[in-house]
C-alpha positions as CSV (number, residue, x, y, z in Angstrom):
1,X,0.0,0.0,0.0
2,X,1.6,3.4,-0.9
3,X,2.1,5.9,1.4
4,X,1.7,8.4,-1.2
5,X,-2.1,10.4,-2.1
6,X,-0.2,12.4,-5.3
7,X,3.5,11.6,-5.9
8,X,5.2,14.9,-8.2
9,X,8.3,16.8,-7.8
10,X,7.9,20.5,-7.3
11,X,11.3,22.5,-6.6
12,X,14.7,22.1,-7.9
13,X,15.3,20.7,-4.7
14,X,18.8,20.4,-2.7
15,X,20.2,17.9,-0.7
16,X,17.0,17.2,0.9
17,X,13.4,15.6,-0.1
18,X,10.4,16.1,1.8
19,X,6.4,14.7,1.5
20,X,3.9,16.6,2.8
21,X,0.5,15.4,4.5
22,X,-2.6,15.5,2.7
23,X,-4.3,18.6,5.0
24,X,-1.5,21.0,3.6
25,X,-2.3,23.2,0.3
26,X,-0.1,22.5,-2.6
27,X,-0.5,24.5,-5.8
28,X,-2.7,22.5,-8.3
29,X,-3.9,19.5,-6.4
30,X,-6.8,18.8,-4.0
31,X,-6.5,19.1,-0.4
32,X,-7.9,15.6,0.4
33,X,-7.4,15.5,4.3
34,X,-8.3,11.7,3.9
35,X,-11.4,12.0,3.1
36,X,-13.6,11.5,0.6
37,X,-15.8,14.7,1.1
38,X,-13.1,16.5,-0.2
39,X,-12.0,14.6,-3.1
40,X,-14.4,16.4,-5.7
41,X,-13.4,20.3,-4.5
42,X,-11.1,22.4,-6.5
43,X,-7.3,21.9,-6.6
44,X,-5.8,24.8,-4.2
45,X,-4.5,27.4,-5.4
46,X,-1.6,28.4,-4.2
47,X,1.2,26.7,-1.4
48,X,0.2,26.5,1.8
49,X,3.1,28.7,3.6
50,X,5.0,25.8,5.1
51,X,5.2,24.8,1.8
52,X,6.8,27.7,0.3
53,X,8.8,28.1,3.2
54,X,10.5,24.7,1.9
55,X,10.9,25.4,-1.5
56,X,12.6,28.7,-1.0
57,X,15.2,26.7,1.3
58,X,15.8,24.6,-1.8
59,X,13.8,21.0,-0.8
60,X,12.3,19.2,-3.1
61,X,8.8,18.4,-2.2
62,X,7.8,14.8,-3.6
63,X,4.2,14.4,-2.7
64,X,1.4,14.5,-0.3
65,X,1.1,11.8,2.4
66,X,-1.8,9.8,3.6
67,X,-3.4,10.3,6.9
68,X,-6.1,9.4,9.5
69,X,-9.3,10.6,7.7
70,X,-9.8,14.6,8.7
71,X,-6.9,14.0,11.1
72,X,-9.3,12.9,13.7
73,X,-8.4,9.9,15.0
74,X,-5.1,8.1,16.2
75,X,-5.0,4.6,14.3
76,X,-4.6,5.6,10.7
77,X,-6.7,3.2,9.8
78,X,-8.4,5.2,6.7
79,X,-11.4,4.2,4.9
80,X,-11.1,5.9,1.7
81,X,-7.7,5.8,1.0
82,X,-6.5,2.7,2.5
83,X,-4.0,2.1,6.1
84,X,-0.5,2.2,5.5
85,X,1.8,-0.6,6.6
86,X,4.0,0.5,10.1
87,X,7.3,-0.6,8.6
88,X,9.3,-1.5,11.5
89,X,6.8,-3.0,13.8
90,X,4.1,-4.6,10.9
91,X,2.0,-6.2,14.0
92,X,1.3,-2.8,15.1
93,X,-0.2,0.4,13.6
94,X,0.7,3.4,12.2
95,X,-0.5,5.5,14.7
96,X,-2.4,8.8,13.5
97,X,-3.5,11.2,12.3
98,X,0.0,11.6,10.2
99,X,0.6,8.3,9.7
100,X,1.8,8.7,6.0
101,X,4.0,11.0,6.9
102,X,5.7,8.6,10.0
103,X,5.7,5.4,7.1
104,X,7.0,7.5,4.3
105,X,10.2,8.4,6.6
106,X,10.7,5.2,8.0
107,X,10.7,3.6,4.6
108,X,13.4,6.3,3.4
109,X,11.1,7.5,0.9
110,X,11.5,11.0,1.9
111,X,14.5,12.7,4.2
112,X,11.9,14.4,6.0
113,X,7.7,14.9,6.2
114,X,5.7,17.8,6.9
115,X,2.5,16.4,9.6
116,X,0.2,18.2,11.8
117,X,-0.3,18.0,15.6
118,X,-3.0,18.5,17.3
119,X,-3.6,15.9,20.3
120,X,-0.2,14.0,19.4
121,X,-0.5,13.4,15.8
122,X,3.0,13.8,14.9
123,X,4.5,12.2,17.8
124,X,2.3,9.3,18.5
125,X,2.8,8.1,14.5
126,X,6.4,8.9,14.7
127,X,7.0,6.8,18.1
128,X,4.7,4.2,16.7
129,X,7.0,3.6,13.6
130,X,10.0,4.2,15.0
131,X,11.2,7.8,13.9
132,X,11.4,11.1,15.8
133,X,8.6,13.7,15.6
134,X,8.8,17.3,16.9
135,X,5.7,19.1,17.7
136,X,7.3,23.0,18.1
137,X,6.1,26.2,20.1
138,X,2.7,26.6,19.5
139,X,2.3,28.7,16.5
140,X,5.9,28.5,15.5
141,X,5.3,27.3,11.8
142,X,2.7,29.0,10.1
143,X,-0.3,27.1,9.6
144,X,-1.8,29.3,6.9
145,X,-3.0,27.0,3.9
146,X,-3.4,23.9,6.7
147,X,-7.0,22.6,7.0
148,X,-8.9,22.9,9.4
149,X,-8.1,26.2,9.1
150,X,-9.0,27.6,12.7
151,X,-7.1,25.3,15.4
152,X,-6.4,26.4,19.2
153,X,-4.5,23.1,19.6
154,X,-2.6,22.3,16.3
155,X,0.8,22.5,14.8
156,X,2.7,22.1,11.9
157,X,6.3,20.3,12.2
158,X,8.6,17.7,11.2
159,X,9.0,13.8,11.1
160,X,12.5,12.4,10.3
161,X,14.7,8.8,10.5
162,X,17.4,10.6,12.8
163,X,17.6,14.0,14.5
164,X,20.4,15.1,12.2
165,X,17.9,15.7,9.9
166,X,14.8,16.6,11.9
167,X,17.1,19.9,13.0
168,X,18.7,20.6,9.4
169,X,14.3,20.6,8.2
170,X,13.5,23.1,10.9
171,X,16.5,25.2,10.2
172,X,14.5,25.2,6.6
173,X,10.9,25.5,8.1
174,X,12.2,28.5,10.5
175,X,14.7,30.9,9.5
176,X,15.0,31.9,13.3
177,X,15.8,28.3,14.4
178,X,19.4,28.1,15.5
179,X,20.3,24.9,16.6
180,X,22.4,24.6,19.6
181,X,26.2,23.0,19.2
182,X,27.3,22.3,22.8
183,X,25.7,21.7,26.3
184,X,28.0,20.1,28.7
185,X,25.4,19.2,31.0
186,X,21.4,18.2,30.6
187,X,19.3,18.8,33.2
188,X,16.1,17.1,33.0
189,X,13.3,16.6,34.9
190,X,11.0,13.3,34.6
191,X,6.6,13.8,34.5
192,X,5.1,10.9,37.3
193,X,2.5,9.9,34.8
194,X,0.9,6.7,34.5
195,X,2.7,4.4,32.0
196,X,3.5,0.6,31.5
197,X,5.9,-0.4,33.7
198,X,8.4,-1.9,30.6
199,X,8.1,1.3,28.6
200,X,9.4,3.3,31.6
201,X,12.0,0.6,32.2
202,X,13.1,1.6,29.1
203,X,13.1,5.1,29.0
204,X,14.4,5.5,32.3
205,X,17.5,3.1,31.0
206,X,18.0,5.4,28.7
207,X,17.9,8.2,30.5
208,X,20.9,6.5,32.9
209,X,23.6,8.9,31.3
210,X,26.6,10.5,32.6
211,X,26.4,13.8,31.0
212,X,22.2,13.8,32.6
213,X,21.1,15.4,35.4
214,X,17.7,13.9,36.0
215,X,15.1,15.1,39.3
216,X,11.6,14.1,39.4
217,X,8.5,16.3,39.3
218,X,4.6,16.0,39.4
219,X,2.4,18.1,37.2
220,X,-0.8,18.3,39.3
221,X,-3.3,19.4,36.6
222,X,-1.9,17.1,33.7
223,X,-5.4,14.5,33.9
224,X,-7.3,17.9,33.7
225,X,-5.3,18.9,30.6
226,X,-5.5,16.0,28.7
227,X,-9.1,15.9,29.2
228,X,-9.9,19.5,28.2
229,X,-7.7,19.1,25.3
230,X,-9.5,16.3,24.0
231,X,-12.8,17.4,24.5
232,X,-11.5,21.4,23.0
233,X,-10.1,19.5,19.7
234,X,-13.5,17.6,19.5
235,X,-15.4,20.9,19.9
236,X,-13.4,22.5,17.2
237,X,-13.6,19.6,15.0
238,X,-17.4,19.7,14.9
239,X,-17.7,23.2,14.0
240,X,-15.0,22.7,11.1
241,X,-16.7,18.9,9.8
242,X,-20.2,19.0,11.7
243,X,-22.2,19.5,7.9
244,X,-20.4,16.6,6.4
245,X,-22.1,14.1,8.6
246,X,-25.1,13.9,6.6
247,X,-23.2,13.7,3.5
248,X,-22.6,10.0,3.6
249,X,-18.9,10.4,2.7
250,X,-17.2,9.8,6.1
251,X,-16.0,7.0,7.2
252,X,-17.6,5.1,9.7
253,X,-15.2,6.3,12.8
254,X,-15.4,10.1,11.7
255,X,-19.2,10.3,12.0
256,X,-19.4,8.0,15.2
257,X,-16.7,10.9,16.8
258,X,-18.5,13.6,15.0
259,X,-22.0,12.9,16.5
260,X,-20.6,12.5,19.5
261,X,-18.3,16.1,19.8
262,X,-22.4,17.7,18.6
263,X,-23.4,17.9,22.5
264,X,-20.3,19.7,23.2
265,X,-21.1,22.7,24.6
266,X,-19.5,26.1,23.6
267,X,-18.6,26.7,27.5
268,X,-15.9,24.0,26.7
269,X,-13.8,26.7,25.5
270,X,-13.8,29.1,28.3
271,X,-13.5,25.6,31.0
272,X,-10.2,24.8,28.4
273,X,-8.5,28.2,28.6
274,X,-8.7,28.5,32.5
275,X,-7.6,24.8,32.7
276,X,-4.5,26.0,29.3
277,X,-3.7,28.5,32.0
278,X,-3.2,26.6,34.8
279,X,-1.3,23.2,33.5
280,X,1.0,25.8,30.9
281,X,1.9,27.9,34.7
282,X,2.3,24.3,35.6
283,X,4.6,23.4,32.7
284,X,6.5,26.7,33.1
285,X,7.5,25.8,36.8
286,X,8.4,23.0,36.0
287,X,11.3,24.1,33.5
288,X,12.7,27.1,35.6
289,X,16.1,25.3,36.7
290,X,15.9,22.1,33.8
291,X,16.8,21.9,30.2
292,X,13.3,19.9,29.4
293,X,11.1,17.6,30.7
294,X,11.0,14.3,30.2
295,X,8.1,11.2,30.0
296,X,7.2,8.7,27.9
297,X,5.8,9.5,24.1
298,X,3.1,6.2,24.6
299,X,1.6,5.1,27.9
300,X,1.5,1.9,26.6
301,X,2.1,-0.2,23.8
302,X,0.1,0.3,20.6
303,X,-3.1,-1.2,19.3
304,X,-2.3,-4.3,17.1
305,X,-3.0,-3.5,12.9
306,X,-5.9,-6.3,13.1
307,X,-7.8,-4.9,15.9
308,X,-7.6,-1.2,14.4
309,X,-8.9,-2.6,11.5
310,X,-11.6,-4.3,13.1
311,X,-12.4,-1.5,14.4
312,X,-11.0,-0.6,17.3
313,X,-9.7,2.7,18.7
314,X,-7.5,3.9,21.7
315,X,-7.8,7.4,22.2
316,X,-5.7,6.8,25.7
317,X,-2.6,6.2,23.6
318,X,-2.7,10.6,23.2
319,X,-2.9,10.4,27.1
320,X,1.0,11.7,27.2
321,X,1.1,14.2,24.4
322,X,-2.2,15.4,24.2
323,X,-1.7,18.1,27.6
324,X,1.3,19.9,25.3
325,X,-1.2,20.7,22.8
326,X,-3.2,22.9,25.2
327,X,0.0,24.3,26.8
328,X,1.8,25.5,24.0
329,X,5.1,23.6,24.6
330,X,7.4,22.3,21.7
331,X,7.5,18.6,22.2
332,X,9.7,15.8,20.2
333,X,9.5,12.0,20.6
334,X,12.9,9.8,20.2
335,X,12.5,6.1,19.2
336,X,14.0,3.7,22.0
337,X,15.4,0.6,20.6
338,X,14.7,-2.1,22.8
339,X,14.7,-6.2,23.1
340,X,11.0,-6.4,23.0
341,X,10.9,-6.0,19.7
342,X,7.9,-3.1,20.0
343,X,7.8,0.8,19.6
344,X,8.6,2.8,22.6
345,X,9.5,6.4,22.5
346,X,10.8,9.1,25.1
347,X,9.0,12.5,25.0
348,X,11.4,16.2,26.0
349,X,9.3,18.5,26.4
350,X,10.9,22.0,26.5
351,X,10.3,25.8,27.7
352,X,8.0,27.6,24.8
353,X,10.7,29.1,22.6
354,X,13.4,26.8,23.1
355,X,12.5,24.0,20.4
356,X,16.4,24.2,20.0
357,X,16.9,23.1,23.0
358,X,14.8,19.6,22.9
359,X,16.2,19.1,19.3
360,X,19.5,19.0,20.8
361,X,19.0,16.7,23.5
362,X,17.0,14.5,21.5
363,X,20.4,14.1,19.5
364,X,22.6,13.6,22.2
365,X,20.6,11.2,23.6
366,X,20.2,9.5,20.2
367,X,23.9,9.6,19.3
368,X,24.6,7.6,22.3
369,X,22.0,5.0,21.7
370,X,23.1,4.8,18.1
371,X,19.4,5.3,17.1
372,X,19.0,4.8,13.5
373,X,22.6,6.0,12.2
């Protein structure tokens, strides 16, 4: 199954190739979002910014990636355009909503991708296939041309095989990126969250490093952010897909969580902010005398591919990346290798700002576990 809605070369392109998911405008092709609602509008006009942004650096983009239908969902299991194939871990999904975009790196078909966030939707993909994922600083990539157009939650960033290249595609998505060459010593704090105890064997093994400092620290209102998150992104998702439910060209999953986000109330929005408020004062305590935090990317192992295709969803699996979204913070997920032969992935979380910062630990902590050379 490809990973690829529309496969083209636009840009004379450098040293790098990117793909792009299927919710980002590019210039005379339909903005699909997975779904086949959208499959009969007009082809978009122009680039979507992040887009142009990339092919003034001099990338070559190579196509538009698949993707949980509307990005609303956390599987990738897609209807209309079929589920990709998790390279590395076959048993297990893709993880969502940019699932193309995770597959297409881990297969080496493009040096980078292009996915959205919104609940986890780049890093729960990128630790369920293996890769690394950075959600950055709220609003730090523009996400004009990006569908659904008005988001309080989402985010535009990269998915790459090492972090090598996840920093050398920001420094091409963000002239103002600078990427950090030397910190003698990282401080890091670990989030007490609820996680399967072999998955935090595992990231705590990897955390046992001479040059980190690691404390401990509790986030009281992280439960309360994860839940107002979800239930904010639902909210915003029925006022952006709410008329397509009737039209018969959703798939199954996508009305079932559409009808359900309908008796949402608008107060949900107001009850979010105080609660974004709260857990971001939270977040920014947290960081005052550490580099980044640190937790798990998945409280627990992924769904297998059969049972997602039967039908079966685990919305829990956002439980650990979801509460960034409504914060604000830049977030990136490193791929653990491990002897149980399953995708587990440690989550830095750092101060709003300082995506710099995370992308550099993320390397130094991959260069030492020879993750994916």
């Amino acid at each position: 199954m490809t990973v690829f809605t529309e496969q083209f070369t636009i840009g004379n392109g450098g040293d790098l190739a990117a793909g792009v998911k299927d919710n980002i405008d590019v210039a005379g092709f339909v903005t699909k979002a997975g779904s086949k609602a959208f499959s009969t509008n007009s082809v978009a006009q122009c680039h979507a910014n992040v887009v142009s942004t990339l092919l003034d650096a001099n990338v070559k983009i190579v196509g538009k990636l698949t993707m949980h239908e509307l990005a609303f969902g956390m599987t990738g299991v897609n209807e209309y355009q079929g589920t990709p194939v998790n390279p590395l871990f076959p048993e297990y999904i893709t993880g969502g909503s940019s699932s193309g975009c995770a597959v297409a790196v881990a297969q080496g078909n493009v040096d980078f991708s292009i996915g959205t966030d919104t609940g986890g939707s780049i890093r729960v993909p990128a630790a369920c296939c293996g890769v690394f994922g950075l959600k950055p600083t709220l609003a730090r990539i523009s996400r004009r041309g990006v569908i659904p157009q008005e988001s309080s939650l989402d985010c535009v960033g990269p998915l790459a095989r090492s972090a090598d290249t996840l920093i050398a595609a920001m420094c091409r998505l963000d002239k103002t990126f600078s990427p950090i060459a030397y910190l003698q010593t990282v401080t890091l704090a670990s989030i007490s969250v609820k996680a399967a105890q072999p998955i935090q064997h595992i990231v705590n093994a990897a955390l046992d490093n001479d040059f980190i400092k690691l404390t401990q620290v509790t986030l009281p209102s992280f439960t309360q952010a994860f839940d107002a998150a979800l239930k904010l992104m639902n909210f915003e998702m029925w006022q952006a897909y709410g008329h397509l439910v009737d039209s018969g060209m959703l798939g199954k999953d996508i009305t079932q969580r559409l009808l359900a986000a309908s008796s949402i109330d608008a107060s949900i929005v107001d009850e979010a902010q105080l609660i974004r408020e709260t857990f971001s004062q939270e977040v920014d305590a947290a960081l005052e005398n550490v580099n980044a935090l640190v937790l798990p990317t998945l409280p627990s192992f992924p769904l297998k591919r059969k049972d997602a295709l039967a039908g079966k969803n685990d919305l829990y699996i956002s439980s650990l990346t979801r509460p960034f979204n409504l914060s604000g913070h830049p977030a990136i997920t490193i791929p653990l290798p491990n002897n149980l032969g399953k995708p587990v992935g440690m989550q830095l979380v750092g101060a709003k700002g300082n995506d710099e910062i995370i992308c550099y630990i993320a390397k130094k902590i991959s260069d030492t576990h020879k993750i994916y050379a």
